[in-house]
N, CA and C of each residue as an Amber inpcrd file, in Angstrom:
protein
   600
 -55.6970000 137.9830000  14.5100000 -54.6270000 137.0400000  14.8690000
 -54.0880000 136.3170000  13.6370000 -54.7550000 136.1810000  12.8960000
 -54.4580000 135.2070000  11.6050000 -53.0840000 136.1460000  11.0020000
 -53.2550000 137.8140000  10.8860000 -52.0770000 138.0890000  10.3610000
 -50.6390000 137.8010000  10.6030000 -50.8540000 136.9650000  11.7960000
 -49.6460000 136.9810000  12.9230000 -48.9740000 135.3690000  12.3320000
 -50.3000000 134.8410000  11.7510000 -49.6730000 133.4220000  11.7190000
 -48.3670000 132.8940000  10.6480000 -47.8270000 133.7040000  10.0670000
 -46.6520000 133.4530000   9.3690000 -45.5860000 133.4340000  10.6050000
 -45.7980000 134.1650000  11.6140000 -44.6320000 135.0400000  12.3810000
 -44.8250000 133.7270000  13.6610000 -45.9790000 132.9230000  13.7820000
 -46.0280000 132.0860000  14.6740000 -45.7300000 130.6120000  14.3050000
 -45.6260000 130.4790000  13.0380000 -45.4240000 129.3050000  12.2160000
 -44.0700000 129.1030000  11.9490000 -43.2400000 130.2820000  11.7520000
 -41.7930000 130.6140000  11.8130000 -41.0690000 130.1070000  13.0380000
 -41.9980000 130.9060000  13.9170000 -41.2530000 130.6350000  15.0640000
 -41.2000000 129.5140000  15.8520000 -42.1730000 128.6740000  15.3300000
 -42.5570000 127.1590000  16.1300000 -41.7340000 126.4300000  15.3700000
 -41.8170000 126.8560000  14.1310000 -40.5540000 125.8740000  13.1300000
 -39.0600000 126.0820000  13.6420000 -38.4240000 127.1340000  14.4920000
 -37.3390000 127.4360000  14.4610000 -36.8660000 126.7260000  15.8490000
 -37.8670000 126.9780000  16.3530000 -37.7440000 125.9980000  18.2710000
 -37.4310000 124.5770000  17.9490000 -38.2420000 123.8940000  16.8640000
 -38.3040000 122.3620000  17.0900000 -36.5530000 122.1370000  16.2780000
 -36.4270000 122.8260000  15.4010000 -35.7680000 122.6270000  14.4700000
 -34.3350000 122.7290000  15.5920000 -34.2950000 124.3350000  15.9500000
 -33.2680000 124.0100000  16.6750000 -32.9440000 122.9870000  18.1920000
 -34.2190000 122.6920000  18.6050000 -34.1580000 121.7900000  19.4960000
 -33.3920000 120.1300000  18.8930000 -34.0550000 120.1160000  17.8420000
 -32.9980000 118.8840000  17.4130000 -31.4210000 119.1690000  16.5410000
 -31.5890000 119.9400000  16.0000000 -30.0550000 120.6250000  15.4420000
 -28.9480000 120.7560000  16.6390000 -29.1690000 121.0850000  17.9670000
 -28.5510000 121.4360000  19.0280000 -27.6340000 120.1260000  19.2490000
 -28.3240000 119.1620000  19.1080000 -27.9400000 117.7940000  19.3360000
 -26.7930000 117.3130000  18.6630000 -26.4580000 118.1030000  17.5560000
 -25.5560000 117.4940000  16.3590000 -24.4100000 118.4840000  16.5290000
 -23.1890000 118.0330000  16.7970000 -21.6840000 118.7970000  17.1040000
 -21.1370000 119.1480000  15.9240000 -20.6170000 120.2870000  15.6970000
 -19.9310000 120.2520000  14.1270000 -18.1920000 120.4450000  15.0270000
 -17.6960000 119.5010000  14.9150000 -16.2120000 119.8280000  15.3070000
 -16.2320000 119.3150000  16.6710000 -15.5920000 120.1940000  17.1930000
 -15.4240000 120.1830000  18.5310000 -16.0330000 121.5610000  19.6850000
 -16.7320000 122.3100000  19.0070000 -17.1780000 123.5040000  20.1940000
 -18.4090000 123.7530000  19.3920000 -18.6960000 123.4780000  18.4130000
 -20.2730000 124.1040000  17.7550000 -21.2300000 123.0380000  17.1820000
 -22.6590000 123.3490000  17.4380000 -23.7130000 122.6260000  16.8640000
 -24.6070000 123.7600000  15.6420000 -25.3100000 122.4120000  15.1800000
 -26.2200000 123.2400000  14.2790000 -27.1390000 124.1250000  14.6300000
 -27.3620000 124.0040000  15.7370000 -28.6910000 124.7900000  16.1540000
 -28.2020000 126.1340000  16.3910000 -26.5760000 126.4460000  16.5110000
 -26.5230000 127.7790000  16.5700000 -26.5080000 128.3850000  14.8870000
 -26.7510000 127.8600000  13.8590000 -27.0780000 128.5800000  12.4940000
 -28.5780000 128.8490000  12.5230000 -29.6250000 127.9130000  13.4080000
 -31.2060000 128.1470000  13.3760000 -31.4870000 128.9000000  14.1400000
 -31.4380000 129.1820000  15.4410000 -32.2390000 129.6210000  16.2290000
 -32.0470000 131.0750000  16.3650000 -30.9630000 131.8740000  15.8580000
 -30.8600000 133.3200000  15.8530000 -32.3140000 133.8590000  14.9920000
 -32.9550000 133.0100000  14.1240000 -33.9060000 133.6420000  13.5440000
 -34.6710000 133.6130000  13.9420000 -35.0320000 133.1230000  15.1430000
 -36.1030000 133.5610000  16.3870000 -36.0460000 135.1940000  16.4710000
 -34.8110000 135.4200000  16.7200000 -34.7770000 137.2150000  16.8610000
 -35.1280000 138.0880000  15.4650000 -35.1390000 137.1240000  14.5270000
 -35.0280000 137.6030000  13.1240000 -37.0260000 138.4200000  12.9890000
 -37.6760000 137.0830000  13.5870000 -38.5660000 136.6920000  13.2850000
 -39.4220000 137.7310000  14.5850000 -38.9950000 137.6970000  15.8610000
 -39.3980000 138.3030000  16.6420000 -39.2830000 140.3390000  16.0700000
 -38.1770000 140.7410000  16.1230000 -37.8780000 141.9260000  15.5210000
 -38.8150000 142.4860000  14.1000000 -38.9350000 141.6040000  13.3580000
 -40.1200000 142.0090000  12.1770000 -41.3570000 142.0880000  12.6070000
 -41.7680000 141.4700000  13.2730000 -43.0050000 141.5580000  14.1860000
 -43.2330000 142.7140000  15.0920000 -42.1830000 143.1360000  15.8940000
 -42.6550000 144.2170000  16.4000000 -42.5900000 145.1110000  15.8030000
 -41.4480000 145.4260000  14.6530000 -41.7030000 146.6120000  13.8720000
 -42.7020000 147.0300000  12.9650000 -43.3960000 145.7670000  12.4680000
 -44.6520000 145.8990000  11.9570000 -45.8510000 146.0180000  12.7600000
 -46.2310000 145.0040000  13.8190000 -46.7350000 145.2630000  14.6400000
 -47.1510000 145.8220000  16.1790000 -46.1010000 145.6560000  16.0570000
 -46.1720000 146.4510000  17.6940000 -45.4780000 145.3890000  18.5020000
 -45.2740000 146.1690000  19.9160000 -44.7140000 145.2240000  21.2500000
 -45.8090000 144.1320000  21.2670000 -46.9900000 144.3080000  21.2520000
 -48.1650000 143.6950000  21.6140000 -48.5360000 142.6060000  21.0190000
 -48.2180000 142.6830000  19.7030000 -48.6400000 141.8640000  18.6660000
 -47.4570000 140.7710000  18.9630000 -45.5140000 141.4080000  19.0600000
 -44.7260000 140.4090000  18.8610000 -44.1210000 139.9300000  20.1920000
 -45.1480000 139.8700000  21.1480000 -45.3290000 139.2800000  22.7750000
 -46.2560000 137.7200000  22.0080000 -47.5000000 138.3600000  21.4370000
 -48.1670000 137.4300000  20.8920000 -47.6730000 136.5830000  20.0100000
 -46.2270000 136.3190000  19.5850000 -46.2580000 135.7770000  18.6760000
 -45.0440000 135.1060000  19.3750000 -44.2040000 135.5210000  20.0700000
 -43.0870000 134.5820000  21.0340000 -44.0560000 133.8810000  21.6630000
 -45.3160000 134.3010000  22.2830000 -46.1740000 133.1110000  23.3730000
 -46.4080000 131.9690000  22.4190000 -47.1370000 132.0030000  21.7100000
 -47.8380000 131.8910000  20.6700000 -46.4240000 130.3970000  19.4720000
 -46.0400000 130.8780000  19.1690000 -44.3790000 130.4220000  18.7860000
 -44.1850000 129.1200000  20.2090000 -43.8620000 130.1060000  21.4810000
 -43.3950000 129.2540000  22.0870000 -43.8760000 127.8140000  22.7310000
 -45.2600000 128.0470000  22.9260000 -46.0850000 127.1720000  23.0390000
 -46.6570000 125.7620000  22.3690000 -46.0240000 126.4360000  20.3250000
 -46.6780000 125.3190000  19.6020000 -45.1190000 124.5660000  19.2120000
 -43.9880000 125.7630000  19.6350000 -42.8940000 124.8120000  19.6810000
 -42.4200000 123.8790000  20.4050000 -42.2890000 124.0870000  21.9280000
 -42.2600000 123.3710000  22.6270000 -42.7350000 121.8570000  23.0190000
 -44.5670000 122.1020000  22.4130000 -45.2330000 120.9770000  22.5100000
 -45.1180000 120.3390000  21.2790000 -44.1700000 120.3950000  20.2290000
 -43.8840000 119.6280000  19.4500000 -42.6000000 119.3480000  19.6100000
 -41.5220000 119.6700000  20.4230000 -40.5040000 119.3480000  21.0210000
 -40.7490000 118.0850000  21.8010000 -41.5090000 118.8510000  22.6290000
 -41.7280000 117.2410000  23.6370000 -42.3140000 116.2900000  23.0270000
 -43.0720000 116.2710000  21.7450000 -44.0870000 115.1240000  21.3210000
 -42.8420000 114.5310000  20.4250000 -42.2560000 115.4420000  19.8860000
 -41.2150000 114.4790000  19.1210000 -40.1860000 113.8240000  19.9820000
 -39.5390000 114.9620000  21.4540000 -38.7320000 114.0760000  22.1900000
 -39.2000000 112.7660000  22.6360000 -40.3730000 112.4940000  22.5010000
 -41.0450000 111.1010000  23.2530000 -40.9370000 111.1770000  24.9680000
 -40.4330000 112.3070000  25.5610000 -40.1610000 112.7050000  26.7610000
 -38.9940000 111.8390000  27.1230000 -37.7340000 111.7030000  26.5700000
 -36.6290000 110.8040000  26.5830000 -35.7010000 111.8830000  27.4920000
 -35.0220000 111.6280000  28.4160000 -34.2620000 112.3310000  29.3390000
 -33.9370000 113.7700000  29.1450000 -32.7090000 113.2790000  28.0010000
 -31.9230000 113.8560000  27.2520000 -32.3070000 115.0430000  26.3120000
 -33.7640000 115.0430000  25.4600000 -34.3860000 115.8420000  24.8460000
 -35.3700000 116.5300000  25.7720000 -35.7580000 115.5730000  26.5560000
 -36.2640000 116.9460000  27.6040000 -35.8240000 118.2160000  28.4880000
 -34.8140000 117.4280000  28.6840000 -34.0400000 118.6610000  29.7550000
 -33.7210000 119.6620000  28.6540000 -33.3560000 119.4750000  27.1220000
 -33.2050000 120.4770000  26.6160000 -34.2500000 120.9980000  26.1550000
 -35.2460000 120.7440000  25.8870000 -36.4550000 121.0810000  25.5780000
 -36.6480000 122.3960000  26.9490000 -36.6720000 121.7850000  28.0940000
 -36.6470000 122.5960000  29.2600000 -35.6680000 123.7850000  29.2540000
 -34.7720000 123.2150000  28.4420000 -33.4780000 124.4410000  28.3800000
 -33.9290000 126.1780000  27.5510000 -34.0270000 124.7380000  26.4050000
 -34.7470000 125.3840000  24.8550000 -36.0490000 126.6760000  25.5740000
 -36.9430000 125.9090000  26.5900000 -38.0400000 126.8460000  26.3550000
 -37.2690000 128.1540000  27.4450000 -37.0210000 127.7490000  28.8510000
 -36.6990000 128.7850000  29.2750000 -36.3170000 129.4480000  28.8850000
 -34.8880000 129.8050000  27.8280000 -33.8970000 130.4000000  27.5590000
 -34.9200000 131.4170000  26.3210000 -35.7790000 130.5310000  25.5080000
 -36.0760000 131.0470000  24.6240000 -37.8110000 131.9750000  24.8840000
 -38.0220000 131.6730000  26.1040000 -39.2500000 133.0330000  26.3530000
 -38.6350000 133.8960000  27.2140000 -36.9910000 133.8200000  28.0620000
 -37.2730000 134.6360000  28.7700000 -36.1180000 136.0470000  27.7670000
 -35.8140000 135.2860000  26.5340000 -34.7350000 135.9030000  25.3720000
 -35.7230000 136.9260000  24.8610000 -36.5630000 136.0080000  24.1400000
 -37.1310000 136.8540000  23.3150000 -38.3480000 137.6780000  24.0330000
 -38.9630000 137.5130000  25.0030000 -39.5740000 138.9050000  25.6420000
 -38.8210000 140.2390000  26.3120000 -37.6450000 139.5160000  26.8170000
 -36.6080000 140.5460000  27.0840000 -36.3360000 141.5980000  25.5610000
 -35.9970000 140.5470000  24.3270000 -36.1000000 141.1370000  22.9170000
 -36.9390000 142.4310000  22.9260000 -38.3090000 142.1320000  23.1990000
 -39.2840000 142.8530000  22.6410000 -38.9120000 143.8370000  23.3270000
 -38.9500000 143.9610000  24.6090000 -38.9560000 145.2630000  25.2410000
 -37.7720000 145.8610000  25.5090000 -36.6870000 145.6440000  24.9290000
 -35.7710000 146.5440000  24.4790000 -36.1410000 147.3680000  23.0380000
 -35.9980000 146.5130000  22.2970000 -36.4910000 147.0610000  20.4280000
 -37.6970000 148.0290000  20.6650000 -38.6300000 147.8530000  21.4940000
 -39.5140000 148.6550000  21.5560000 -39.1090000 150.1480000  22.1090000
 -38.0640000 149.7140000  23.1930000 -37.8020000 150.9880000  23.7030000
 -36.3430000 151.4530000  23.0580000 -36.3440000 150.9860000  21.5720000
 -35.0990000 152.0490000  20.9650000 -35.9740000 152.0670000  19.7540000
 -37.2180000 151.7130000  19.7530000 -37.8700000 151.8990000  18.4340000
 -37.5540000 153.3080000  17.5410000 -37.7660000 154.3100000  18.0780000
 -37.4760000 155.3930000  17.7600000 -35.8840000 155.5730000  17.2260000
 -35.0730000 155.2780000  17.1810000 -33.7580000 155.3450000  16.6200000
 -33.5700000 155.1260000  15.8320000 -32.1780000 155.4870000  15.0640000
 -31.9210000 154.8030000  13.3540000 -32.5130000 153.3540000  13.1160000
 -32.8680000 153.0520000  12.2980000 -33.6000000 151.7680000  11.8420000
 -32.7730000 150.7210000  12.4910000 -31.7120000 150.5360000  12.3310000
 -30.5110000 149.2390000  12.6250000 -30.6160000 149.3010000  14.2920000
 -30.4460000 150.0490000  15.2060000 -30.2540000 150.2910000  16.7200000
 -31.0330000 149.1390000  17.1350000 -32.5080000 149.3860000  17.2310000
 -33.2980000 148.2660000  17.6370000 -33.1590000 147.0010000  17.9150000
 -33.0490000 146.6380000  16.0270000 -33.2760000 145.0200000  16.1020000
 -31.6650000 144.4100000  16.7060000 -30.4690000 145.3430000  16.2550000
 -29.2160000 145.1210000  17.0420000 -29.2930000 144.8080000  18.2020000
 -29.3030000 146.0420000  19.2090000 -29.2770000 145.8040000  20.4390000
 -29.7370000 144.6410000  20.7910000 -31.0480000 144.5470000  20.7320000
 -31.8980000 143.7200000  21.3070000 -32.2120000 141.9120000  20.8380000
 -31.4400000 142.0930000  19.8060000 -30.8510000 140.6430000  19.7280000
 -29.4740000 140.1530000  19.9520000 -28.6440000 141.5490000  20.3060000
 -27.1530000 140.9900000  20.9910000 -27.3990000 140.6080000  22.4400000
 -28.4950000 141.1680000  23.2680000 -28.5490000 141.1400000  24.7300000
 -29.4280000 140.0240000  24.8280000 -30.7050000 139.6690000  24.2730000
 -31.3540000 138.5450000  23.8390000 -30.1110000 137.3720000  23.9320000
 -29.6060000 137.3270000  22.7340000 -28.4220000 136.3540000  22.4900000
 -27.8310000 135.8550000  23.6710000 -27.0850000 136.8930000  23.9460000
 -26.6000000 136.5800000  25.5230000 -27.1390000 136.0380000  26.3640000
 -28.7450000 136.0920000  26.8310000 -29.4830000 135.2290000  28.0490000
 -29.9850000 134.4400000  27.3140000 -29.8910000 134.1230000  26.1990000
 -30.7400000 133.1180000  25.5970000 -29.2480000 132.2060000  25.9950000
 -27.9840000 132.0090000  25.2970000 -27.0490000 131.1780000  25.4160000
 -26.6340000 130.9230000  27.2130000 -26.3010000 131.4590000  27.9600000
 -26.2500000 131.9620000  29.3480000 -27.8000000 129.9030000  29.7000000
 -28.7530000 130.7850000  29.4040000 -29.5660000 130.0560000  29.9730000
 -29.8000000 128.7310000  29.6020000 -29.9840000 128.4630000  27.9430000
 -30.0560000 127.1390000  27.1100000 -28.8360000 126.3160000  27.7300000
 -27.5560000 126.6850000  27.6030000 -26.3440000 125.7130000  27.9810000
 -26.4570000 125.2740000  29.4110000 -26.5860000 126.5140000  30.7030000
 -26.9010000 126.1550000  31.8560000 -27.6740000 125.1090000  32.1040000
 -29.3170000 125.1070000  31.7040000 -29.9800000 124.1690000  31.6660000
 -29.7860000 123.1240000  31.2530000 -29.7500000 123.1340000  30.0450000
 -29.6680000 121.4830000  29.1540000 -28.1230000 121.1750000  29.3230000
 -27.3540000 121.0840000  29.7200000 -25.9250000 120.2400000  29.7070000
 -24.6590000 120.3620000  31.3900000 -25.2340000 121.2780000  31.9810000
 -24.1840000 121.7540000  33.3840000 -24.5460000 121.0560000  34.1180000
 -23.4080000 120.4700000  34.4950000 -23.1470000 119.4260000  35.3150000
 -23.7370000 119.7090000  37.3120000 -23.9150000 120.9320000  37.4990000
 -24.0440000 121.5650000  38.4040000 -26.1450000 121.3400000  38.6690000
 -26.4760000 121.0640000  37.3100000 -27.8930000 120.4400000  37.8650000
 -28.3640000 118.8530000  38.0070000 -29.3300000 118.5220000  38.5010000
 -29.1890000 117.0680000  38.7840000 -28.5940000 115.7470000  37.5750000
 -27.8980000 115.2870000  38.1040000 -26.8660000 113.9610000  37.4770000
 -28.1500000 113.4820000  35.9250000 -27.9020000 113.2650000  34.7420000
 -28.1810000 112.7550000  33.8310000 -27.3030000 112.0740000  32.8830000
 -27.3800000 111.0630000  33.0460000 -26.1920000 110.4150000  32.1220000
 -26.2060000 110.3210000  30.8150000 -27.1550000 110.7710000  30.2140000
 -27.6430000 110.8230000  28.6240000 -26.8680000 112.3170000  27.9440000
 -26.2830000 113.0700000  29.1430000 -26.0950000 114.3880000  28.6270000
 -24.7210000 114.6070000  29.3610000 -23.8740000 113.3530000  29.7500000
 -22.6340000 113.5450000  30.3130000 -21.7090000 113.6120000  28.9060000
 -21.6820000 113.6590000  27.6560000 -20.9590000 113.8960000  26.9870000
 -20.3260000 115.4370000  26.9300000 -21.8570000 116.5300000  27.2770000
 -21.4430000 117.9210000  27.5810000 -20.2560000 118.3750000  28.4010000
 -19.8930000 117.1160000  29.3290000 -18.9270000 117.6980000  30.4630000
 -17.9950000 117.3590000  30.3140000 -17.6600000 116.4550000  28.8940000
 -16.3520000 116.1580000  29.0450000 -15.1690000 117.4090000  28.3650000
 -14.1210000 117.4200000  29.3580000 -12.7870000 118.3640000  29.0640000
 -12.6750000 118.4420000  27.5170000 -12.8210000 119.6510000  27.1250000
 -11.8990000 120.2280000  25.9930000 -11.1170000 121.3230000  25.9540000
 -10.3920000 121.8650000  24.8920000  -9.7970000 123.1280000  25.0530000
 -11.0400000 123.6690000  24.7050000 -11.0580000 125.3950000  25.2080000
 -11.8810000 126.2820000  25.1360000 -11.7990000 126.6140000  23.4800000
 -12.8250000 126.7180000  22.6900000 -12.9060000 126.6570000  21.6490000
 -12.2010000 125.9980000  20.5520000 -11.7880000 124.6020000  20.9770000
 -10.5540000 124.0770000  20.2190000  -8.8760000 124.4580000  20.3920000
  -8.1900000 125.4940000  21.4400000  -7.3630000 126.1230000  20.9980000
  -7.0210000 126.4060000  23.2610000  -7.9480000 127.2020000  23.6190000
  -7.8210000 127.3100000  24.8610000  -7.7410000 126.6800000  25.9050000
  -7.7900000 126.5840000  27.2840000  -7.6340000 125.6600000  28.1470000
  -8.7750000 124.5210000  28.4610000  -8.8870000 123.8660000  28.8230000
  -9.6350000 122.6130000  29.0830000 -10.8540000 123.0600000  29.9270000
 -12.1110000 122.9410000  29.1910000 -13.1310000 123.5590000  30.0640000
 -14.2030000 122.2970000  29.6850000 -15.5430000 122.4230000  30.4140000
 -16.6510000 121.3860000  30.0150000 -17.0280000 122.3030000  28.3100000
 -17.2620000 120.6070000  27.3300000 -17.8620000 121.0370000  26.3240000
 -18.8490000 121.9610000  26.0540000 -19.6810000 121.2610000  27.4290000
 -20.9590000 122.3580000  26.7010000 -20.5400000 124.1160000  26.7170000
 -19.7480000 124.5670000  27.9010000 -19.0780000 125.9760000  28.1740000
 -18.4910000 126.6320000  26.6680000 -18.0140000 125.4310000  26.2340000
 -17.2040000 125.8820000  24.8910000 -18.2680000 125.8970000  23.3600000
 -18.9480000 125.0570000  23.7230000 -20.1290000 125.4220000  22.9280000
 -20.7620000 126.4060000  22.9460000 -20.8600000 127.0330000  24.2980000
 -21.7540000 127.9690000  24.0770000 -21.0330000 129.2420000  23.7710000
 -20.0540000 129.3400000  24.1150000 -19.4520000 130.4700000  23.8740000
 -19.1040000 130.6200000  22.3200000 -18.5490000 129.4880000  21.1420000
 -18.9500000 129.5640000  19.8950000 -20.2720000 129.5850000  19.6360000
 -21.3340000 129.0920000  19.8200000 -22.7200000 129.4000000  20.0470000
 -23.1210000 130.9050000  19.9230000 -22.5680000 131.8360000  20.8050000
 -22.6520000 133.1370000  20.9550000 -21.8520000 133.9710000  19.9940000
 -20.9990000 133.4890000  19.9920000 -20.2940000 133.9640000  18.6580000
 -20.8300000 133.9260000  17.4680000 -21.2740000 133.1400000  16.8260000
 -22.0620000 132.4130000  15.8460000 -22.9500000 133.9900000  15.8480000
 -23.9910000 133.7390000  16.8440000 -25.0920000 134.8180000  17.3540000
 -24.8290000 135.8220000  16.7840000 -23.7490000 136.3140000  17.3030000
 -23.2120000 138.0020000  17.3630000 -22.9900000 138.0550000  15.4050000
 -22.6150000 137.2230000  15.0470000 -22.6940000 137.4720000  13.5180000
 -23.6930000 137.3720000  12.8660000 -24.6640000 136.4090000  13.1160000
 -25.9440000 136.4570000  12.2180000 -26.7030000 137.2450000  12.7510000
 -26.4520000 138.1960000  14.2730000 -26.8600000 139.4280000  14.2950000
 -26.6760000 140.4260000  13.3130000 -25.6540000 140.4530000  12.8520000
 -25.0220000 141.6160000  11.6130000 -25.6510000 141.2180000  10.8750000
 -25.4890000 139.9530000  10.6700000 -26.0570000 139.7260000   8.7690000
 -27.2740000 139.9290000   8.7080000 -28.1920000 139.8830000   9.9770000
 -29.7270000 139.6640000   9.9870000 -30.5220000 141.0980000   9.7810000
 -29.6300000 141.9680000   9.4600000 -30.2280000 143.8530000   9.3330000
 -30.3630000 143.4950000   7.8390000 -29.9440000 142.8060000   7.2980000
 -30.1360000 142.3840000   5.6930000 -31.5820000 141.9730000   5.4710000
 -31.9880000 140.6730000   5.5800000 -33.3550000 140.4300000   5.8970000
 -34.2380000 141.2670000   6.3560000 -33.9070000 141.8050000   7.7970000
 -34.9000000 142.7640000   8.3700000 -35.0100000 143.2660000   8.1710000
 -34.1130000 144.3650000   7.2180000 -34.8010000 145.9380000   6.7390000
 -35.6210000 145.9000000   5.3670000 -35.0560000 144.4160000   4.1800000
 -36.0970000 143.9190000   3.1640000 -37.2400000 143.9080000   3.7460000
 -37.7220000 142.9090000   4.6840000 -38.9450000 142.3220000   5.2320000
 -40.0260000 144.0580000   5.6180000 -38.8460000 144.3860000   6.4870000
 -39.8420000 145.3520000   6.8420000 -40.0840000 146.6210000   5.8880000
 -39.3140000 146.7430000   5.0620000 -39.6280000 148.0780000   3.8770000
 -40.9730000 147.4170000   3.2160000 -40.6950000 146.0770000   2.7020000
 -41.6290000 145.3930000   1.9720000 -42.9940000 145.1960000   2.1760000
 -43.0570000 145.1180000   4.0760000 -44.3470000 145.0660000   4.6390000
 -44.9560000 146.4820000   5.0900000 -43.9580000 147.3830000   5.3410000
 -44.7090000 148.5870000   5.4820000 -44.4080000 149.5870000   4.1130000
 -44.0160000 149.2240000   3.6530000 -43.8100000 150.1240000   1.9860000
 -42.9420000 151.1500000   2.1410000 -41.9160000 150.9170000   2.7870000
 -41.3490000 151.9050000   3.0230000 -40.8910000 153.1140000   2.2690000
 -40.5740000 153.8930000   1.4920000 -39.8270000 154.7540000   0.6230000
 -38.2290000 154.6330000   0.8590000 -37.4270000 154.1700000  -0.3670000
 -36.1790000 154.5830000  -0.4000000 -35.1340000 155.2200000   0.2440000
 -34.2080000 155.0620000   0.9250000 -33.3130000 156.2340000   1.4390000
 -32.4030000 156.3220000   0.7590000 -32.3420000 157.2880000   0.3860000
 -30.3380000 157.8060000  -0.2320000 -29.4160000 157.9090000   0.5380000
């Protein structure tokens, strides 16, 4: 287990981090936490390719567990950070196990297929679920988190929708690019850890 602990230390750092980054608006449709938390998939994907499905199950539990409970110890259990905390965890065990067992089952394909897929579809229920939870007005009344609902244009530009909707959808956007950029990292990491040989 100890080999795992870079990959669980990563990942507990990336939960808390983006649990409070989420909080901070850049503009009008995006927060910080959508530059952190894609490297959950970063972090999940190197893991299974080095280790297996098995190992990088163990390391989202594992991750999710020591993130969370430092989420809540830092939220002080304050309304507002909990419900996203609640957001944060759902979205982010039921993302990244979905992760694993896609990547696993395109393991076999060109190197890039894998960690792609399976962090564009990840992405998707991870955002889908985090925004639902922590900010939609459609679950019980919190007034600490009514700023999410107030009217904007859809990404700055489109029709008048609840903030958080428009967040998430730059949110996902965000995603879908540091998906691309993240085959950069991942194919270093993993040549480096399994020694890979060169391709021409």
């Amino acid at each position: 287990m100890t080999r795992y602990l870079p990959g669980i230390l990563a990942m507990a750092a990336i939960v808390v981090a983006s649990n409070i980054l989420v909080q901070f608006v850049i503009g009008d449709w995006l927060t910080w936490g959508a530059f952190t938390y894609p490297l959950a998939f970063l972090v999940t994907d190197v893991m299974n390719r080095v280790y297996g499905a098995a190992a990088a199950r163990r390391v989202v539990l594992a991750g999710f567990a020591v993130g969370v409970a430092c989420s809540l110890i830092a939220a002080g259990f304050d309304k507002t950070t909990l419900r996203i905390a609640i957001g944060s965890g759902a979205a982010f065990l039921t993302a990244q196990l979905l992760d694993v067992v896609i990547f696993d089952n395109l393991r076999d394909r060109r190197w890039w297929v894998a960690p792609l897929a399976s962090t564009l579809v990840g992405s998707a229920v991870d955002t889908a679920l985090f925004f639902g939870i922590a900010f939609a007005a459609f679950l019980p009344a919190d007034a600490n988190t009514g700023w999410a609902n107030e009217a904007v244009p859809m990404l700055g530009y489109g029709p008048a929708i609840p903030l958080w909707v428009s967040l998430a959808a730059a949110d996902w956007l965000v995603k879908l690019c540091l998906a691309l950029l993240a085959l950069v990292p991942f194919r270093i990491i993993v040549r480096n850890l399994l020694h890979l040989p060169q391709e021409n």
